[in-house]
Every structure is written in structure tokens, then in C-alpha cells.
C-alpha positions in Angstrom: 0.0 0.0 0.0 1.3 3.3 -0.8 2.4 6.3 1.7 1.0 9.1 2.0 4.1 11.6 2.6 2.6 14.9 4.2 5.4 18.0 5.1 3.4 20.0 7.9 4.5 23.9 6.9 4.3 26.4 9.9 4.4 30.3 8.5 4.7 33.4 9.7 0.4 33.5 8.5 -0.5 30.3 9.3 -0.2 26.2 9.0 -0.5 24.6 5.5 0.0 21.1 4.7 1.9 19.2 1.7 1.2 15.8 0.6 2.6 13.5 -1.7 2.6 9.5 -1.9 6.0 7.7 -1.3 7.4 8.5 -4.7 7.5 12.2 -3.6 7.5 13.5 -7.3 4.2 15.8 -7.1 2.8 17.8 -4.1 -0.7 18.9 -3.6 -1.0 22.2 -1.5 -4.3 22.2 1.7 -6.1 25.5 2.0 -4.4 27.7 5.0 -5.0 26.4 8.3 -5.3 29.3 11.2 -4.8 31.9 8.7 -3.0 34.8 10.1 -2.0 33.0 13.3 2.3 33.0 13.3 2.6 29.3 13.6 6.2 28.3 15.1 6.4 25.1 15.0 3.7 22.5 13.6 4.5 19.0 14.7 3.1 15.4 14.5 2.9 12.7 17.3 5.4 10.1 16.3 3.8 7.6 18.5 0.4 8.1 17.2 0.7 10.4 14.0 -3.4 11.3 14.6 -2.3 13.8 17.0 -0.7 17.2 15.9 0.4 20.0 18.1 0.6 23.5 16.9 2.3 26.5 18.8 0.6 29.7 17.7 0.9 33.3 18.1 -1.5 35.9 17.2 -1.3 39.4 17.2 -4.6 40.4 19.6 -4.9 37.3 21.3 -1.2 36.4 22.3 0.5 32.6 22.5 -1.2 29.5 22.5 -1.2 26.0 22.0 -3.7 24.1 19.7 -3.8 20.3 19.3 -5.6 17.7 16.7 -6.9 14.3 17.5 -7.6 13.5 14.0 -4.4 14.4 11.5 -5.3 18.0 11.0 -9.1 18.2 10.1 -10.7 19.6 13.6 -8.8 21.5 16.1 -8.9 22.3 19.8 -7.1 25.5 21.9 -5.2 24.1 25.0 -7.6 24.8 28.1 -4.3 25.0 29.9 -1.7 26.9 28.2 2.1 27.3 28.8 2.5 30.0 31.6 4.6 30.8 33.9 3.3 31.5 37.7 1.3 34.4 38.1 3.4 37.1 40.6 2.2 38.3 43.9 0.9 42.1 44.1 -1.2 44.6 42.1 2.0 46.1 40.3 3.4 43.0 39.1 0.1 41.7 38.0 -0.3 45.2 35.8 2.6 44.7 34.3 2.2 41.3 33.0 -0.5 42.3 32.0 1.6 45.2 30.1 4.2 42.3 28.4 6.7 44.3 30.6 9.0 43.0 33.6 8.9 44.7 37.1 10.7 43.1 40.2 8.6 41.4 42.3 8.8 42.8 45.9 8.7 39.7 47.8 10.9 37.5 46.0 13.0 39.5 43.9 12.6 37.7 41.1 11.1 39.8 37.6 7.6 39.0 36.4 7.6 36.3 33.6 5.1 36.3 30.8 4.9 33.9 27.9 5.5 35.8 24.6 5.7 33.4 22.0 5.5 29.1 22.8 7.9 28.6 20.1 9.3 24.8 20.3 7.6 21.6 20.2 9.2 18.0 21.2 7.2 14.7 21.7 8.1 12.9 24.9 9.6 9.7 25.3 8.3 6.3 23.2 6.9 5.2 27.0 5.2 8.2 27.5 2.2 8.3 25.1 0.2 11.6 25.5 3.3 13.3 26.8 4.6 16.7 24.8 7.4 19.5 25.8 6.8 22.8 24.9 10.1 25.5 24.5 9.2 28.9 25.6 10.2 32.7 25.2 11.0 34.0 27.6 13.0 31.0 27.9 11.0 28.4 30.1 9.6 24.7 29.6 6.1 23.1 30.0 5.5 19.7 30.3 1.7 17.9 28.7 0.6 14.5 29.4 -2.7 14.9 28.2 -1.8 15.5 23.9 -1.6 19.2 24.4 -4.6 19.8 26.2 -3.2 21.0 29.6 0.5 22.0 30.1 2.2 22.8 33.3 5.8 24.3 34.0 8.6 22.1 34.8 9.6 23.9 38.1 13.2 22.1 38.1 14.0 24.6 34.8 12.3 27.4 34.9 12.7 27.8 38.6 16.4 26.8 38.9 18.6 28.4 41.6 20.6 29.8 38.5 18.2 30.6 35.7 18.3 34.5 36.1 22.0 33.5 35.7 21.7 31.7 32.7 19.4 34.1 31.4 20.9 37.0 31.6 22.4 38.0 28.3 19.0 38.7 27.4 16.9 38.5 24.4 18.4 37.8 20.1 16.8 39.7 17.4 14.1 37.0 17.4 13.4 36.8 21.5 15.3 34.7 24.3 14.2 31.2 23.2 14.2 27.7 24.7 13.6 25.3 22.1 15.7 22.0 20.8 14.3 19.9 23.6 16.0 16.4 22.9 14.6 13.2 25.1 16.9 10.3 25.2 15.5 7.2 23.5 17.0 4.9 26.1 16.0 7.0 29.2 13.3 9.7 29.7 15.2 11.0 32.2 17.7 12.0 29.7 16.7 15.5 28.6 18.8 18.4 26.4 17.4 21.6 25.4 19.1 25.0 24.6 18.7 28.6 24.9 19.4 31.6 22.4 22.0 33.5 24.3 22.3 30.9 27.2 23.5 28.1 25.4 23.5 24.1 26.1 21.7 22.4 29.0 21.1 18.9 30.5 19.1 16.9 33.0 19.4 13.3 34.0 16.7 13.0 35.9 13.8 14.1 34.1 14.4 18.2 34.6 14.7 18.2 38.5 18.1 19.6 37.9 20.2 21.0 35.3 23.7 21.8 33.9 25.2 23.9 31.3 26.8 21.5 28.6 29.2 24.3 26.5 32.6 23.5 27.0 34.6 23.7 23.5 31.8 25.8 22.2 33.3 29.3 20.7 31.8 32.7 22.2 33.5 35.6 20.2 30.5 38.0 21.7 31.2 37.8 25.5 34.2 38.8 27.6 35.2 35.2 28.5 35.0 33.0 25.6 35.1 30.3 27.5 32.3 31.2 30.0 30.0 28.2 31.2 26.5 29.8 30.0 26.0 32.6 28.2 26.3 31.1 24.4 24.3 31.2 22.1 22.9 28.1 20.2 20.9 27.5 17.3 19.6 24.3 16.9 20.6 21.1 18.7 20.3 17.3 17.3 20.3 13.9 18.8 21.1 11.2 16.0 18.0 8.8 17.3 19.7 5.6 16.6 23.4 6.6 18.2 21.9 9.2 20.9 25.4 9.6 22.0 26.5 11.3 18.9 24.8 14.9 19.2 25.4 18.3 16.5 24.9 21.5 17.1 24.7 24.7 14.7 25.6 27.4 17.0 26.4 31.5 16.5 29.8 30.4 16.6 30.1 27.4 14.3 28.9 24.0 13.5 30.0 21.2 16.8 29.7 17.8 17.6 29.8 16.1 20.8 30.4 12.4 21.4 29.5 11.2 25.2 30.4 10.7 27.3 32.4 13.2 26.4 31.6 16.5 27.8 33.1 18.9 25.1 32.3 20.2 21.6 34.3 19.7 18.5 34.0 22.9 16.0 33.5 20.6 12.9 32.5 23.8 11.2 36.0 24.9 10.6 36.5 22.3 7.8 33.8 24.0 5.8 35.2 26.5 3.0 36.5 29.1 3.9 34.5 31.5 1.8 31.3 30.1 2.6 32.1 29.9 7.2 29.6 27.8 9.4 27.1 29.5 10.5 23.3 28.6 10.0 20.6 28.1 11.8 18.9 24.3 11.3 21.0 20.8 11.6 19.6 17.5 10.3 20.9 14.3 10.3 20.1 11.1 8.9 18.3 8.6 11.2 20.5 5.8 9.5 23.6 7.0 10.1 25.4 9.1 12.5 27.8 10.1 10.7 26.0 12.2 8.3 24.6 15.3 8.3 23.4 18.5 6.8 23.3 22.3 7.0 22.1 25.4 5.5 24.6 27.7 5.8 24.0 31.5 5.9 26.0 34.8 5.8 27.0 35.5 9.1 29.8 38.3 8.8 29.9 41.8 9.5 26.1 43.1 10.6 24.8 39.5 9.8 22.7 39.7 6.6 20.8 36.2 7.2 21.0 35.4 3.5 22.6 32.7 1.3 26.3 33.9 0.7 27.0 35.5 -2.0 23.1 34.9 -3.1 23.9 31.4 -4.0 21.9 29.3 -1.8 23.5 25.4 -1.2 23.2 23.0 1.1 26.5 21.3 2.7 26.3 17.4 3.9 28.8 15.5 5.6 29.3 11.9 5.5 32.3 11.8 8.3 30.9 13.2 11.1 32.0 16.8 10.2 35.4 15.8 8.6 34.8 17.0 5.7 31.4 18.8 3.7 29.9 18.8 0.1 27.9 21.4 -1.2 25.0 20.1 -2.7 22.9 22.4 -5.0 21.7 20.9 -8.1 18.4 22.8 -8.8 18.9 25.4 -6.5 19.3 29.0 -7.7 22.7 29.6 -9.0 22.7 33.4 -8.1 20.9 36.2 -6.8 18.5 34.2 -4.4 18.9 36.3 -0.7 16.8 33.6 1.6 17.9 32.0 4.6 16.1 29.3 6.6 15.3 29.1 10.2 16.0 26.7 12.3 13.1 24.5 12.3 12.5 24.9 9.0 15.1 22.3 7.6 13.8 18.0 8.1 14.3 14.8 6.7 11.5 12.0 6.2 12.2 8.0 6.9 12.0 7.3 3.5 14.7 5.8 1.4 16.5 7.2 -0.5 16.1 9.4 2.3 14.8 12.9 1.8 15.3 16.3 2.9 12.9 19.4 3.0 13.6 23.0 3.7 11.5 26.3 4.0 12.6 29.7 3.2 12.4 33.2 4.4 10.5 33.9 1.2 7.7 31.6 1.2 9.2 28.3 -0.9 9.3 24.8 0.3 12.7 22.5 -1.7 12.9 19.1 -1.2 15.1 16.4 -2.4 14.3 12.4 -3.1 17.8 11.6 -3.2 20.1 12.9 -0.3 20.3 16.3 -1.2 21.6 15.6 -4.5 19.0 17.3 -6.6 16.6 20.1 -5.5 13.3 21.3 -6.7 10.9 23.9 -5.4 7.5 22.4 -4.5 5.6 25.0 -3.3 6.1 29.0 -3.8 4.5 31.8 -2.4 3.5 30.9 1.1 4.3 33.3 3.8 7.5 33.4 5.6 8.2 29.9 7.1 9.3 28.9 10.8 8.9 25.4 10.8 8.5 22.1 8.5 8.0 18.6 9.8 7.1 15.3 8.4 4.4 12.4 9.0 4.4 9.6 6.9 0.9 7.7 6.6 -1.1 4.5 4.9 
């Protein structure tokens, strides 16, 4: 029986969905979904693919959470969504109300209000029903229920040291948690990361934390070899050998084999001309030792475009050793996107295949590795996230 292939497309105006069947050659486009609503990140239940999750923002109504029990055709707002404790007193109250931060008198601490949910990660394989949301400011919420409730996990977002972590303050794009990896062999097991704040990781299930950053580079702060403080972009678990882990940061393209507790700059064996920084990181659920990037121009006041305006994607096949450029089909000049960092995913197909969304509305995929690109869908808003679901 054939596959329905469907690529689940988050925009700055809303969700749309792709669809194909396994030979991935023609795509039909669904009408919008929450038109509109920013959509960050648009993401099916591995466990049970009925059950989508959608973090939303919109402009008069603020950040929620949305959830489907049946692939995408009816959906439900959270009853519960991610916030953080409401503070004590009339002043902090008002201005939380007001998106803005006082100090709260009796604590000390400053007034947290959910701006945007912006990451989405399914729980463990033995946890069905259980979801992790990534937050800005940066904070996580735990669901058991598919979406439908979500409650803070206190061990993060109240840690001793979070103001600490915290501190460097917001990107261009917010302060956000996202990248929330769960260790196939132990739930326990958790990584996530924070835009200026860098690495983190719990070992037993986000009582406690640690910063994970050693090796990583940090040409913006004082001490480049400060704890916390970095900044990453996108962090990757290879689900088959979870103790091989990448990471596209500000400062380069790592890898980290555990138990090792330090990152390799892998980047620095890309060319020259072309540096390593991106934003998204995939890698191919067969084997560790390949992966791809989407590199972007990163010098001087950071344009966030292809360099040089000739978009490519680069793949490695040795664990970072050395990288290709692949871009057969892609633009060979004057094309100025980038792509964010959930915007880039692979399918479980084979030969295996690779998606990515742009900043100007187009969706590229490739059947065969990255080999040869074509555009499958243009014109669609500015897109945050793509994700996969494979069904009969």
C-alpha cells in the first residue's frame, strides 16, 4: 500500500500542509490552516501520527497551544496553556499584564510572561500523551494529556541559577528555549538549549540542570570560555546513536560524542568563503555520521542570507570531517533567503529525503540525499517550521 508523505509547513500566517505519496514527485498544497496566526512550529505525534500540536501566536490574542486528534481536520485550543506562575501584588500583576517586567517585591525575582511558545518535542516512546513545549522568555512546560493542559517544569524554569543563565537577554528574534531532545534509552535524559544561554542537560527528568558548553566558541562575551552565556541554534540527537549529538551554534557547527563532555568545531572544515554559521541541523536517522546544514552569511552586521546569493546546502558523511555542497536545482545566483532553524527536516524514506522552507515563502525538497533540489511549493508566507508524517 502506498504512503501518504505529508510535510506539515508552519508560517509566519498560518499552517499549511503538503502531501505527496512515497514517490514524492508531485505535491498537492491544503487551503491555509489558522490563517493569520504565526505558527512556530507544527509538529506530529510520532507515537500516534493522529495527534498534531501546533504552537501559535496571534497578534490580539497572544501565544497559545492548539492540538488535533484526527491528522489535522478539527482542532482544539489548549484549556491550559504554557504560563509561567502568576506574581504576587497589584503592580506585578499590571505589568504582565503590560508584556513588561517589574521586580517582584517579595521575591526578587522579575515578572515572567509567555510571549511566543515557540518549540515543540514529543516525549519519550513510553510516555504516550506526553509533549514539551520551548518557551520565550526562555521556560519549559511539560503535557501528558496531547496538548490539552501544560504545566511548567519547576526544576528549569525555577532553577537556583536561571536568572543567571538568562541574563544576556533577548536575540533579534526573543530569548528562546527550544531544541528539547529526550533520550530514547532513558526519559530521564533530557537536552534543550537557549538563544544566548547556550546548552543544558538533566538526567533526571528536569529536576536539575547543567550547562553543557565546554569547547563551544563565544567571540561576543568577555570570556569565551564562560559556562553559559552562548548562544545556540539548533541542537540534534542522532536517534539511533543518541550519544552522537550536533549542534549549529552563533559560533560554528559542533559535535559532541558522550560521554564526552566537550564540543568539537566541525565547522572549521567547511570552505573558507562560505564559514559555518546557520541556523537548522539535520541528520540522517540511519547513520550518525552524516549530516546537513544550511549555511548563511554571518559576517559583519549578519545579513541572514545565502552567501554570495547562491543558496546550497552542505552534507557531511564523516561526522564533520569533511562537507559537500549540494545544490543541483537550487538557484545559481541572486537568491537572498535564509532558513530558520526548524525549517530544515528529513523524512524515513529511502533514499532518504530532505525538506527545507525559506524566508521567502518556498518549500525544496530532495528524493535523493540532497543531490537534486526542486521547489514544491512557492509563495507561502514566511516559514518557521517544516516537519514530516508519513501515513497509509
Amino acid at each position: 500500500m502506498a504512503k501518504t508523505i505529508t510535510v506539515l509547513v508552519g508560517t509566519r500566517k498560518g499552517a499549511f500542509f503538503l502531501r505527496s505519496n512515497d514517490s514524492r514527485k508531485t505535491w498537492q498544497l491544503s487551503e491555509p490552516t489558522y490563517l493569520g496566526h504565526i505558527v512556530y512550529h507544527l509538529v506530529a505525534d510520532p507515537r500516534d501520527p493522529k495527534h498534531l500540536v501546533m504552537c501559535t501566536k496571534a497578534g490580539h490574542l497572544g501565544p497559545t497551544v492548539y492540538y488535533s486528534e484526527d491528522g489535522g481536520q478539527s482542532w482544539s485550543e489548549s484549556s491550559t496553556p504554557p504560563q509561567f506562575p502568576k506574581q504576587q501584588g497589584a503592580e506585578e500583576a499590571k505589568a504582565a499584564e503590560a508584556g513588561e517586567s517589574k521586580p517582584n517585591e517579595k521575591n526578587g525575582k522579575k515578572a515572567r510572561v509567555v510571549e511566543s511558545v515557540f518549540w515543540l518535542s514529543p516525549g519519550h516512546a513510553s510516555d504516550p500523551g506526553t509533549w514539551y513545549v520551548g518557551t520565550n522568555p526562555p521556560g519549559i512546560f511539560v503535557s501528558k494529556d496531547h496538548g490539552k493542559t501544560w504545566q511548567p517544569m519547576t526544576g528549569f524554569n525555577e532553577h537556583p541559577m536561571y536568572s543567571k543563565w538568562t541574563e544576556m537577554g533577548e536575540t533579534p528574534g526573543g530569548q528562546l528555549l527550544h531544541s528539547i531532545n529526550i533520550d530514547p534509552r532513558d526519559k530521564n535524559h533530557i537536552y534543550c538549549g537557549i538563544s544566548v544561554g547556550g546548552v543544558f542537560e538533566s538526567t533526571d527528568g528536569g529536576a536539575d540542570w547543567k550547562p553543557l558548553n565546554k569547547g563551544c566558541a563565544a567571540d561576543f562575551m568577555p570570556d569565551e570560555d564562560a559556562d553559559f552565556g552562548h548562544d545556540p541554534h539548533c541542537l540534534v540527537m542522532h536517534p539511533k546513536n543518541p550519544d552522537r549529538i550536533y549542534q549549529q551554534n552563533h559560533c560554528g557547527i559542533y559535535r559532541m560524542d558522550r560521554p564526552s563532555n566537550e564540543w568539537i568545531r566541525i565547522g572549521k572544515n567547511m570552505p573558507k568563503e562560505i564559514g559555518d554559521i546557520g541556523f537548522p541541523i539535520v541528520v540522517d536517522p540511519n547513520n550518525a555520521d552524516k549530516a546537513w546544514v544550511f549555511p548563511m552569511d554571518g559576517s559583519d552586521v549578519w545579513p541572514r542570507t545565502s552567501p554570495g546569493g547562491k543558496p546550497a546546502v552542505y552534507v557531511t558523511s564523516n561526522a564533520g570531517e569533511s562537507w559537500e555542497r549540494q545544490d543541483k536545482g537550487l538557484p545559481p545566483e541572486k537568491a537572498y533567503f535564509t532558513v530558520k532553524r526548524q525549517a530544515m527536516c528529513g523524512d524515513a524514506e529511502q533514499p532518504f529525503g530532505l525538506y527545507f522552507g525559506t524566508s521567502q515563502g518556498e518549500v525544496w525538497a530532495s528524493a535523493d540525499e540532497g543531490e537534486n533540489w526542486s521547489c514544491i511549493v512557492r509563495y507561502l508566507p514566511e516559514i518557521f517550521s517544516l516537519s514530516i508524517v508519513a501515513s497509509d
